[in-house]
SEVEX-15027 format. One record per residue: chain; x, y, z of N, C-alpha, C in turn; residue number from 1; residue in one letter. Coordinates in nm, 2 decimals. Atoms other than C-alpha are relative to their C-alpha. Layout:
SEVEX-15027
+-------+--------+--------+--------+--------+--------+--------+--------+--------+--------+-----+------+
: kette :    n_x :    n_y :    n_z :   ca_x :   ca_y :   ca_z :    c_x :    c_y :    c_z :  nr : rest :
+-------+--------+--------+--------+--------+--------+--------+--------+--------+--------+-----+------+
:     A :      X :      Y :      Z :      X :      Y :      Z :      X :      Y :      Z : NUM :    a :
...
+-------+--------+--------+--------+--------+--------+--------+--------+--------+--------+-----+------+
This chain:
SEVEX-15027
+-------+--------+--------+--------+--------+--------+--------+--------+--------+--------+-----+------+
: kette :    n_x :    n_y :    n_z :   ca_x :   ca_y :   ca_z :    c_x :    c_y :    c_z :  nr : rest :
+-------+--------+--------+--------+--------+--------+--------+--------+--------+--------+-----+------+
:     A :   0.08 :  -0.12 :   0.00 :   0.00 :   0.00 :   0.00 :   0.09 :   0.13 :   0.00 :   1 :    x :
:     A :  -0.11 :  -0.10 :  -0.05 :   0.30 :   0.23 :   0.10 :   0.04 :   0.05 :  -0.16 :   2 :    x :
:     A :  -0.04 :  -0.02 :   0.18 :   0.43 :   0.17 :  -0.28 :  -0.07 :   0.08 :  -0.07 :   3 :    x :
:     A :   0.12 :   0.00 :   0.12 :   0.14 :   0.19 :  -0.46 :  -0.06 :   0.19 :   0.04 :   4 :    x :
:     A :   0.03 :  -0.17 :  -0.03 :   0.10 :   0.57 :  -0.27 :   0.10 :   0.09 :  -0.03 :   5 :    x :
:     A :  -0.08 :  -0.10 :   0.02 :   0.40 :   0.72 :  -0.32 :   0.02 :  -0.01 :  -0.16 :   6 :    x :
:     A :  -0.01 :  -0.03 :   0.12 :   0.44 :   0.61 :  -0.71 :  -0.01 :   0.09 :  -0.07 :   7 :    x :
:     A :   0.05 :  -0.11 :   0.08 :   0.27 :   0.89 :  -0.83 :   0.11 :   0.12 :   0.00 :   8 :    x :
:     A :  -0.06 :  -0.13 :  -0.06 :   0.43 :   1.15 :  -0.62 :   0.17 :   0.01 :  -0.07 :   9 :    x :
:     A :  -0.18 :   0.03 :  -0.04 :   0.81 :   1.01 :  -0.70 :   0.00 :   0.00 :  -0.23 :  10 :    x :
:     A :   0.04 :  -0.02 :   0.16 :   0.69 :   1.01 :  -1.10 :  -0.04 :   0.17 :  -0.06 :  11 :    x :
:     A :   0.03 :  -0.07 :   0.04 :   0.49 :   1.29 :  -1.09 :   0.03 :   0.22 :  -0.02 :  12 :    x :
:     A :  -0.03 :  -0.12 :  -0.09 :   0.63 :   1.58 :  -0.92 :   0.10 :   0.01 :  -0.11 :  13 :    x :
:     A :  -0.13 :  -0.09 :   0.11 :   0.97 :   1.62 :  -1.12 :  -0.06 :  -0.01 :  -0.19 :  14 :    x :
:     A :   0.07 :  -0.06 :   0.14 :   0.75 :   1.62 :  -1.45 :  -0.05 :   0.11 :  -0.01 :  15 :    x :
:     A :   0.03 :  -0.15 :  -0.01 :   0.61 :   1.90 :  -1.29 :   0.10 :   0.09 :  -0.02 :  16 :    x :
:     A :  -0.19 :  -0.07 :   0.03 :   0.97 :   2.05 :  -1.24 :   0.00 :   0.03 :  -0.08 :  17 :    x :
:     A :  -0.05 :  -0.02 :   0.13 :   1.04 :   1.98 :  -1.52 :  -0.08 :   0.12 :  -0.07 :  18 :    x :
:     A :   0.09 :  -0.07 :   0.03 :   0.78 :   2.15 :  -1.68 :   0.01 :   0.16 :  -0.03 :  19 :    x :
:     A :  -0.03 :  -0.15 :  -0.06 :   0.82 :   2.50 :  -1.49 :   0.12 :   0.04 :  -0.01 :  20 :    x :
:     A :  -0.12 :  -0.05 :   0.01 :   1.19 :   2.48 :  -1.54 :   0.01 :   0.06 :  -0.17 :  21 :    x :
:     A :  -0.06 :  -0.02 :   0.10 :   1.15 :   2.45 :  -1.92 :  -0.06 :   0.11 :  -0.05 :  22 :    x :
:     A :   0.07 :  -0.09 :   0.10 :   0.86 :   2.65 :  -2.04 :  -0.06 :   0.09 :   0.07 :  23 :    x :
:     A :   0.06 :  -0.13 :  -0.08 :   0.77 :   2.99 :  -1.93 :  -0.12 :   0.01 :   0.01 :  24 :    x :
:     A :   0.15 :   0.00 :   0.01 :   0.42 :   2.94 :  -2.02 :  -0.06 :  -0.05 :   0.13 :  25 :    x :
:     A :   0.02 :   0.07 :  -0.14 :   0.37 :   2.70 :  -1.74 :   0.09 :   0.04 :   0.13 :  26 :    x :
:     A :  -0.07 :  -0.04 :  -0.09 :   0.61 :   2.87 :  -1.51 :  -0.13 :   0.14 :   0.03 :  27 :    x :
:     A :   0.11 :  -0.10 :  -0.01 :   0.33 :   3.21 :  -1.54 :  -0.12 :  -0.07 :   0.04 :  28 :    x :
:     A :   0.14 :   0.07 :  -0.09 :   0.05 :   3.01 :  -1.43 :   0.02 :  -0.07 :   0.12 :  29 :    x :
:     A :  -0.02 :   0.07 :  -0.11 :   0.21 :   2.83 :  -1.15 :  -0.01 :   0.13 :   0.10 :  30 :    x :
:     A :   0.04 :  -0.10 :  -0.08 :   0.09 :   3.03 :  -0.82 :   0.13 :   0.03 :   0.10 :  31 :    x :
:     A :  -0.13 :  -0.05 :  -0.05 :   0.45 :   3.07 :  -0.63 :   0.12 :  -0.01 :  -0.10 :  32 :    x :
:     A :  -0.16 :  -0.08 :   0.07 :   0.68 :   3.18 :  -0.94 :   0.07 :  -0.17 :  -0.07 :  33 :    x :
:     A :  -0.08 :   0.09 :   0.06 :   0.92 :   2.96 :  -1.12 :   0.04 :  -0.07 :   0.10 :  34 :    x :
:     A :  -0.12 :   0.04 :  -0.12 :   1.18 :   2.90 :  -0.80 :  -0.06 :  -0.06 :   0.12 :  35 :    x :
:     A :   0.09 :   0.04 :  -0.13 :   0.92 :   2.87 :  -0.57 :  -0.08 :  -0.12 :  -0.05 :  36 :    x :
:     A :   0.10 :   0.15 :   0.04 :   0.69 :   2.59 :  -0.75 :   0.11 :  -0.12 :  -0.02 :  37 :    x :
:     A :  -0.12 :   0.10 :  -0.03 :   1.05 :   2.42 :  -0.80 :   0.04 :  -0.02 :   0.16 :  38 :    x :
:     A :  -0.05 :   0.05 :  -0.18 :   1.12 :   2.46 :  -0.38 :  -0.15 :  -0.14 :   0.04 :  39 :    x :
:     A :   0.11 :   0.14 :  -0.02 :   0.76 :   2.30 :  -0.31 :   0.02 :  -0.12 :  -0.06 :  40 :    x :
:     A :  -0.02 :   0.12 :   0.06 :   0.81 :   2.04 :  -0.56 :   0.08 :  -0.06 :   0.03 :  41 :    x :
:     A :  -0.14 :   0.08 :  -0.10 :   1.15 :   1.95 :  -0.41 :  -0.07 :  -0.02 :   0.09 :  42 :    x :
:     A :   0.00 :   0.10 :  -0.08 :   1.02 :   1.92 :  -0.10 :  -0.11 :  -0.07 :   0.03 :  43 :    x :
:     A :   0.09 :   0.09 :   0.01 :   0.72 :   1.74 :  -0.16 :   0.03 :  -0.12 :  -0.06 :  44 :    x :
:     A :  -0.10 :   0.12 :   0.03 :   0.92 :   1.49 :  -0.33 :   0.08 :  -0.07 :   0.10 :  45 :    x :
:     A :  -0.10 :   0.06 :  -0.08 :   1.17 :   1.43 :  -0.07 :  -0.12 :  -0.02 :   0.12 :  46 :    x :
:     A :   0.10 :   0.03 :  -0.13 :   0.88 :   1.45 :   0.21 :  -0.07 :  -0.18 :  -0.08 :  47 :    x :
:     A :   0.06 :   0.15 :   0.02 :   0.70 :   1.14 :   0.00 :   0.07 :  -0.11 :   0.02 :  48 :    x :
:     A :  -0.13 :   0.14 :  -0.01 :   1.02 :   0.93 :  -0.03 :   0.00 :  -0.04 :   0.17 :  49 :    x :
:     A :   0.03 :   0.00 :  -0.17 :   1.06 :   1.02 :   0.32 :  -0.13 :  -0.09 :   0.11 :  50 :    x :
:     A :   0.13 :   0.01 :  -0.05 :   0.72 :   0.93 :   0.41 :  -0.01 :  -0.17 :  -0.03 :  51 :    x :
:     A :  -0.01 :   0.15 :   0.05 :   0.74 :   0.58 :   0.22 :   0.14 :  -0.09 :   0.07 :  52 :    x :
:     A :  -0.09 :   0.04 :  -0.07 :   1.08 :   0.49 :   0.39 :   0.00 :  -0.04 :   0.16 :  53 :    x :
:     A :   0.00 :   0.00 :  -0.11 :   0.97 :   0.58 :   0.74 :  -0.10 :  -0.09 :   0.03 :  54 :    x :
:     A :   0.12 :   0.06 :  -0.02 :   0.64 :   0.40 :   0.71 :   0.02 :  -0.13 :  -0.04 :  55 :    x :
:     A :  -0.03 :   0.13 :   0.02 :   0.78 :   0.07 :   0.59 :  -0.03 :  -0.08 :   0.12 :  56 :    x :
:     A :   0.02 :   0.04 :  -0.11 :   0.65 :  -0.17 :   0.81 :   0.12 :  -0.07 :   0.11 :  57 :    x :
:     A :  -0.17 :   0.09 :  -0.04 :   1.01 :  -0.40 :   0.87 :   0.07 :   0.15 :   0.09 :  58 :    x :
:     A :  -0.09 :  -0.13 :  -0.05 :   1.15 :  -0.02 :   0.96 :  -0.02 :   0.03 :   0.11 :  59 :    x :
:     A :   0.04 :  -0.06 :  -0.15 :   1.24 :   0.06 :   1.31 :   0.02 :   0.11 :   0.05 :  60 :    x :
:     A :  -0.01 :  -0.16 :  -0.04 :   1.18 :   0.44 :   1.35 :  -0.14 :   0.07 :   0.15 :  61 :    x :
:     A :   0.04 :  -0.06 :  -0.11 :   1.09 :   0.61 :   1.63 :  -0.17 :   0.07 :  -0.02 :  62 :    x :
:     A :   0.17 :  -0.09 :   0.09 :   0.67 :   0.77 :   1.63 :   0.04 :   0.09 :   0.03 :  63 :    x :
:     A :  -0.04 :  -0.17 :   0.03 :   0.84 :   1.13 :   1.68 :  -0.04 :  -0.02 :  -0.12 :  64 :    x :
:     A :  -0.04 :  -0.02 :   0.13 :   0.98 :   1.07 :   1.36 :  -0.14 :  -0.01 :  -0.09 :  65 :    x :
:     A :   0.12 :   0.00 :   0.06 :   0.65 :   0.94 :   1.22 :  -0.08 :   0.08 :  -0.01 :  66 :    x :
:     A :   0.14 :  -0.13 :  -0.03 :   0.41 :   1.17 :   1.35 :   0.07 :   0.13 :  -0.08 :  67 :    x :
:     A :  -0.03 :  -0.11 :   0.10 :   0.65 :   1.48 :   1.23 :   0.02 :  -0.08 :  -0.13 :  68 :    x :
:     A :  -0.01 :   0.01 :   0.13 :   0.70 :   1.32 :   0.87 :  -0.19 :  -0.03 :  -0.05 :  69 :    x :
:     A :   0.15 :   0.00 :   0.02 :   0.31 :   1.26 :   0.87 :  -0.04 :   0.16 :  -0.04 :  70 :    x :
:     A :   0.03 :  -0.13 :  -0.04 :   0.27 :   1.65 :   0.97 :   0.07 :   0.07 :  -0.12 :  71 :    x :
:     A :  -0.08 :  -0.13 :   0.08 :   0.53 :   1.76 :   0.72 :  -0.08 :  -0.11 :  -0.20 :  72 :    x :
:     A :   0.09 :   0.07 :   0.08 :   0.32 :   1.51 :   0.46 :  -0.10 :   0.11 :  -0.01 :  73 :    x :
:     A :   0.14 :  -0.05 :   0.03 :  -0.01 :   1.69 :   0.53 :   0.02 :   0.19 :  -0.02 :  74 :    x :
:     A :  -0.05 :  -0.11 :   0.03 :   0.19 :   2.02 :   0.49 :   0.02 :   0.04 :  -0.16 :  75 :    x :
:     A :  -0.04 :   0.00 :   0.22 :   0.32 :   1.93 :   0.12 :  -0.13 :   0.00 :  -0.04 :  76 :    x :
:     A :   0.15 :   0.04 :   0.12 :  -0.02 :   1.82 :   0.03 :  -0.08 :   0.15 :   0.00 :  77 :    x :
:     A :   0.02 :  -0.14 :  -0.02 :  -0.16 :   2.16 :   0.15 :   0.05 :   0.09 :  -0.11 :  78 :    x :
:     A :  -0.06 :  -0.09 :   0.12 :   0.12 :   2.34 :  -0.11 :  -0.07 :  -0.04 :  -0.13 :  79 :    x :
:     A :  -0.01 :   0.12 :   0.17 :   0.07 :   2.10 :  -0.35 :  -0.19 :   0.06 :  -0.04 :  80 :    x :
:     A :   0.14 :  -0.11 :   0.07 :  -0.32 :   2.23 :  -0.36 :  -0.02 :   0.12 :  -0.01 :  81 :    x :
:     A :   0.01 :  -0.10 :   0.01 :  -0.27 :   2.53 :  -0.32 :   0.04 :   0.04 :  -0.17 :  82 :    x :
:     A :  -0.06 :  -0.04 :   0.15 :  -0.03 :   2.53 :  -0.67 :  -0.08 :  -0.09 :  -0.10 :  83 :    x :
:     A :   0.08 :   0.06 :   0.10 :  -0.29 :   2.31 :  -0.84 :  -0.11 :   0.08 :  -0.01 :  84 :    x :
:     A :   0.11 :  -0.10 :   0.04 :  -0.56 :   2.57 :  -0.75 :   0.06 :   0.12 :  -0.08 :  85 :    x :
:     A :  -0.05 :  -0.13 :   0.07 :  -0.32 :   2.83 :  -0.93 :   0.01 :  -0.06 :  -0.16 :  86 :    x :
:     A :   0.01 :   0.07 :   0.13 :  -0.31 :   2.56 :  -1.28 :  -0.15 :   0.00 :  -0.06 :  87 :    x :
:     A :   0.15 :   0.03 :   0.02 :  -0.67 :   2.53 :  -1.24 :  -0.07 :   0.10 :  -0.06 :  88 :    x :
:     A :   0.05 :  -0.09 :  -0.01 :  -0.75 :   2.88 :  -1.21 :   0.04 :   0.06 :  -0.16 :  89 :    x :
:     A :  -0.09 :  -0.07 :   0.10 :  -0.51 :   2.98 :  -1.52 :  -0.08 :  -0.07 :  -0.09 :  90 :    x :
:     A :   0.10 :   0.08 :   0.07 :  -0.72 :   2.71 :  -1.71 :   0.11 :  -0.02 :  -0.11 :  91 :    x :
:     A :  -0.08 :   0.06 :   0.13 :  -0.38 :   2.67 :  -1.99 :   0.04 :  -0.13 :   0.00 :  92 :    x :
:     A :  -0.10 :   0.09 :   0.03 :  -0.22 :   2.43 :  -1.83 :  -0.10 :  -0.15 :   0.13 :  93 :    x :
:     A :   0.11 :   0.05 :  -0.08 :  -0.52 :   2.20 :  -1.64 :   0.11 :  -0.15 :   0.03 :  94 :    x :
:     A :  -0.02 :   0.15 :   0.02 :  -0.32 :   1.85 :  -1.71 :   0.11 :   0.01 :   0.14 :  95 :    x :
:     A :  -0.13 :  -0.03 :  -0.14 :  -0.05 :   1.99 :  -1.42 :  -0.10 :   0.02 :   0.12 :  96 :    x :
:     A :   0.12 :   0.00 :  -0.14 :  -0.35 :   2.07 :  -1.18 :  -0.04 :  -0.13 :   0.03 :  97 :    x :
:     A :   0.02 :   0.13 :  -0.01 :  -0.46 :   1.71 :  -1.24 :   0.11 :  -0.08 :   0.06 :  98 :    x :
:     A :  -0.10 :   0.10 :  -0.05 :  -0.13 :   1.57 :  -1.15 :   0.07 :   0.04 :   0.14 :  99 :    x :
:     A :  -0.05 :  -0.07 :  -0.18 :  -0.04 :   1.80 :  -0.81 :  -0.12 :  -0.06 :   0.05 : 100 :    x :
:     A :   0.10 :   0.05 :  -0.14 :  -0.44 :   1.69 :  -0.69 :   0.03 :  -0.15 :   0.02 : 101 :    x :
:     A :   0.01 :   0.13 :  -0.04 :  -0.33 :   1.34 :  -0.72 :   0.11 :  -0.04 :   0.07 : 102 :    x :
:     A :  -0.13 :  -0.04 :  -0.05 :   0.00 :   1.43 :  -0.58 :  -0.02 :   0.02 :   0.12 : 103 :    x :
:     A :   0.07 :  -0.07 :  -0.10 :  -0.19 :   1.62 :  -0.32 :  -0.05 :  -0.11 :   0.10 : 104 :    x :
:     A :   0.08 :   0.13 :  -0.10 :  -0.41 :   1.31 :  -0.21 :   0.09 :  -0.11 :   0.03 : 105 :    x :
:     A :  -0.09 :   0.11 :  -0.04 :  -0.10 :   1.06 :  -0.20 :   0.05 :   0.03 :   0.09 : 106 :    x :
:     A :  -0.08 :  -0.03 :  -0.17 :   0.08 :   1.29 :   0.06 :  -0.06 :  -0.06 :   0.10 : 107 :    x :
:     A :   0.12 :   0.03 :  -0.09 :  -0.25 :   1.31 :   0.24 :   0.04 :  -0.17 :   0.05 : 108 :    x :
:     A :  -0.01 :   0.13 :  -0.05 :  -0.23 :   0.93 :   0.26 :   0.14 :  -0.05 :   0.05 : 109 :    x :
:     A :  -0.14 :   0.05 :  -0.06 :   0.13 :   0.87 :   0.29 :   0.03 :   0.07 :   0.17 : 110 :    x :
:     A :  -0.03 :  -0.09 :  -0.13 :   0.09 :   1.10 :   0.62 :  -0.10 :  -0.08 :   0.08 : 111 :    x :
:     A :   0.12 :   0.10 :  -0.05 :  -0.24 :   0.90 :   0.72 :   0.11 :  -0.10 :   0.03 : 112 :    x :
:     A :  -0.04 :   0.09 :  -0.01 :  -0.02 :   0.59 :   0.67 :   0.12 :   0.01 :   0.10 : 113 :    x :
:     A :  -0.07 :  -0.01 :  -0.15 :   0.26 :   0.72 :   0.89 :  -0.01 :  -0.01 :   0.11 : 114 :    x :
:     A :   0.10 :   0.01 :  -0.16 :   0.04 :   0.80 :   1.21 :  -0.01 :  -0.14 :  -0.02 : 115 :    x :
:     A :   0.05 :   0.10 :  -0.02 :  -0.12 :   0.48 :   1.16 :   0.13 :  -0.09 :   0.07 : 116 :    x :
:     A :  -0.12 :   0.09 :  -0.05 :   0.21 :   0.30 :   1.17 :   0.09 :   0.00 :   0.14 : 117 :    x :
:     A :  -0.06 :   0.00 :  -0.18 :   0.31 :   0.49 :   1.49 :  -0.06 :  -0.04 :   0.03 : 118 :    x :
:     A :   0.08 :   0.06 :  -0.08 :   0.06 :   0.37 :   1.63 :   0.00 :  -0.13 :   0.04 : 119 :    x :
:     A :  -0.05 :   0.15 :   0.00 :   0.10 :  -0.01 :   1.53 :   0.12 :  -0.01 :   0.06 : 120 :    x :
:     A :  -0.18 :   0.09 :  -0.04 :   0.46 :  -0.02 :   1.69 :  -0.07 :  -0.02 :   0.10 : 121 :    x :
:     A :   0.03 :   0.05 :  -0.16 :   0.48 :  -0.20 :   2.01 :   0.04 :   0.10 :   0.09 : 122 :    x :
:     A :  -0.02 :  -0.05 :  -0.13 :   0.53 :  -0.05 :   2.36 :   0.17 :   0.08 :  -0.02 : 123 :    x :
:     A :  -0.13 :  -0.03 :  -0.06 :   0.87 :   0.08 :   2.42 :   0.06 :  -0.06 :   0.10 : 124 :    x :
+-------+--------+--------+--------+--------+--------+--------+--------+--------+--------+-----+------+
């Protein structure tokens, strides 16, 4: 389940990058700027990886760690709609809005799936 949530994000995100790095068209419709829709996108990328590593069930991480990478999850997903309501709104480039809300909803889950996991460890 862990897999099958982050795929998107770990595919989808640096196509966004990409995107805003190459073509100014889609860099003007993104709602924080060229440099800034590349910082979110960085770190909503490394937060998913993050998020799929720490949540591995075999993995023995502390539930700080969990609970903040859940927290900094439901943060990215927050940006991440926020810059898909700036695609949406611009109406050129809709197929990038489509791919941050599904980007959006995988953090969502990958942060859900973290909590959960603190929770499953045993006692200390």
């Amino acid at each position: 389940m862990i897999t099958l949530w982050a795929l998107g994000p770990v595919f989808e995100l640096p196509v966004t990058a990409m995107a805003v790095t190459t073509f100014p068209e889609v860099a003007a419709d993104a709602t924080f700027g060229s440099s800034g829709t590349q910082a979110v996108l960085a770190v909503a990328f490394v937060t998913a990886l993050l998020a799929a590593v720490v949540s591995w069930p075999a993995r023995q991480t502390s539930r700080a760690l969990r609970r903040a990478v859940a927290v900094t999850c439901w943060v990215a997903a927050g940006l991440l709609a926020a810059l898909m309501l700036g695609f949406f709104v611009g109406a050129g480039w809709v197929v990038f809005g489509v791919l941050l809300a599904h980007c959006a909803a995988a953090l969502g889950a990958l942060g859900l799936l973290a909590v959960r996991s603190a929770v499953n460890l045993p006692a200390e």
